[in-house]
C-alpha positions as CSV (number, residue, x, y, z in Angstrom):
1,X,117.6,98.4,108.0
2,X,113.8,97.3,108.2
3,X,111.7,95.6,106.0
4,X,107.9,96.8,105.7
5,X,106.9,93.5,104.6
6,X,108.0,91.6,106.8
7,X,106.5,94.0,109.5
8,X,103.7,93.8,107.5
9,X,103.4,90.1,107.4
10,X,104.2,89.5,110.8
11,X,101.4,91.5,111.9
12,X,99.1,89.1,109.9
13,X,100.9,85.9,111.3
14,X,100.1,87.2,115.1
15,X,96.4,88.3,113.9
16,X,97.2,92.0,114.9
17,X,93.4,93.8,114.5
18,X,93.4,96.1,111.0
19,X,92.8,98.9,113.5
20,X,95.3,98.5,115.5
21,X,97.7,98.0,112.8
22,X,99.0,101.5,112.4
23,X,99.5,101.8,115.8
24,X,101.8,99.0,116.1
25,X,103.9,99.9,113.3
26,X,104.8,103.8,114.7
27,X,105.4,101.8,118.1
28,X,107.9,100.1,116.0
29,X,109.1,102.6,114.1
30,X,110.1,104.7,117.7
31,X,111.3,101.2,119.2
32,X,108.6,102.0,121.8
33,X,107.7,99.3,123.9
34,X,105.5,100.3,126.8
35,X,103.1,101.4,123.5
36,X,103.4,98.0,121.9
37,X,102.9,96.1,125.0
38,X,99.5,98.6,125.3
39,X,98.4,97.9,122.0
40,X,99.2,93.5,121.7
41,X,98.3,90.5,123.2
42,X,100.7,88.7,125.1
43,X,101.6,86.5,122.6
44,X,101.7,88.9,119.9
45,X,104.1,91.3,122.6
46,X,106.4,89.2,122.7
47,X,107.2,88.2,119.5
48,X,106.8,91.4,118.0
49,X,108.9,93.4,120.3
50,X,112.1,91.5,118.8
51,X,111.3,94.2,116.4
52,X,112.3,97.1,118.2
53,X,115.0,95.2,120.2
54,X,118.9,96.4,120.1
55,X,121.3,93.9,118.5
56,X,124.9,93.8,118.6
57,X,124.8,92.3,114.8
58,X,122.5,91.6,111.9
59,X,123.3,87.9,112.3
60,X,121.7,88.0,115.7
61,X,119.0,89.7,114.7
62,X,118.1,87.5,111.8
63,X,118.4,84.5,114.1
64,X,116.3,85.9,116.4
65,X,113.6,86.9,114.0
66,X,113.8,84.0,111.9
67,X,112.4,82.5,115.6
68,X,108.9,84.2,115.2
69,X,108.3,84.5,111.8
70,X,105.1,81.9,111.1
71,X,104.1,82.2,107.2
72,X,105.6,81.6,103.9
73,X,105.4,85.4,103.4
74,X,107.3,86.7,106.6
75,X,109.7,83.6,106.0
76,X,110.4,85.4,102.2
77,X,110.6,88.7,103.6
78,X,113.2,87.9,106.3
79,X,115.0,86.6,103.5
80,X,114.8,89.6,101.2
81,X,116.1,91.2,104.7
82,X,119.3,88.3,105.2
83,X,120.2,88.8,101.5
84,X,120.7,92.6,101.8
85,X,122.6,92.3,105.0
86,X,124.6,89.5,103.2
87,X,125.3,92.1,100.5
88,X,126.3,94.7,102.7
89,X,128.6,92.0,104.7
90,X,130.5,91.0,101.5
91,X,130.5,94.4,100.6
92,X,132.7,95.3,103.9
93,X,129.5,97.8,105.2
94,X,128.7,94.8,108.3
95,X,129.8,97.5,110.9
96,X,127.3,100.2,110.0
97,X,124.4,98.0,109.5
98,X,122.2,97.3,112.4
């Protein structure tokens, strides 16, 4: 499970160019990280590869995100994103989330 606004709004909180935006959302969409790594900074790499990285569990995942996430509006969206895993988790669905 994704959330396009917190892609969205991470891409504003590492100052990803408006051009280059599309670009770095199909990269994430096909988890591919040699075109990523092409297309960012460094700094902006790094932090945005966590979201095409594999995860044994949404927990993980969250934690690790919650790591990069900068603004008020990527801090909301990851939330958005934890209360639907929580959701599916209480509903008994945590093993086929990832």
């Amino acid at each position: 499970i994704s959330h396009v606004g917190l892609i969205r709004s991470l891409l504003c909180d590492y100052a990803v160019k408006d051009e280059d935006k599309n670009a770095v959302i199909t990269a994430v969409a096909e988890k591919n990280a040699g075109a990523l790594k092409e297309i960012c900074d460094d700094t902006q790499f790094h932090a945005l590869c966590k979201l095409i990285k594999s995860y044994k569990n949404a927990d993980t995942a969250l934690s690790d995100l919650s790591l990069i996430v900068k603004s008020e509006e990527s801090r909301q969206a990851l939330n958005v994103l934890k209360n639907i895993y929580d959701g599916l988790k209480d509903a008994g669905y945590e093993s086929n989330t990832r």
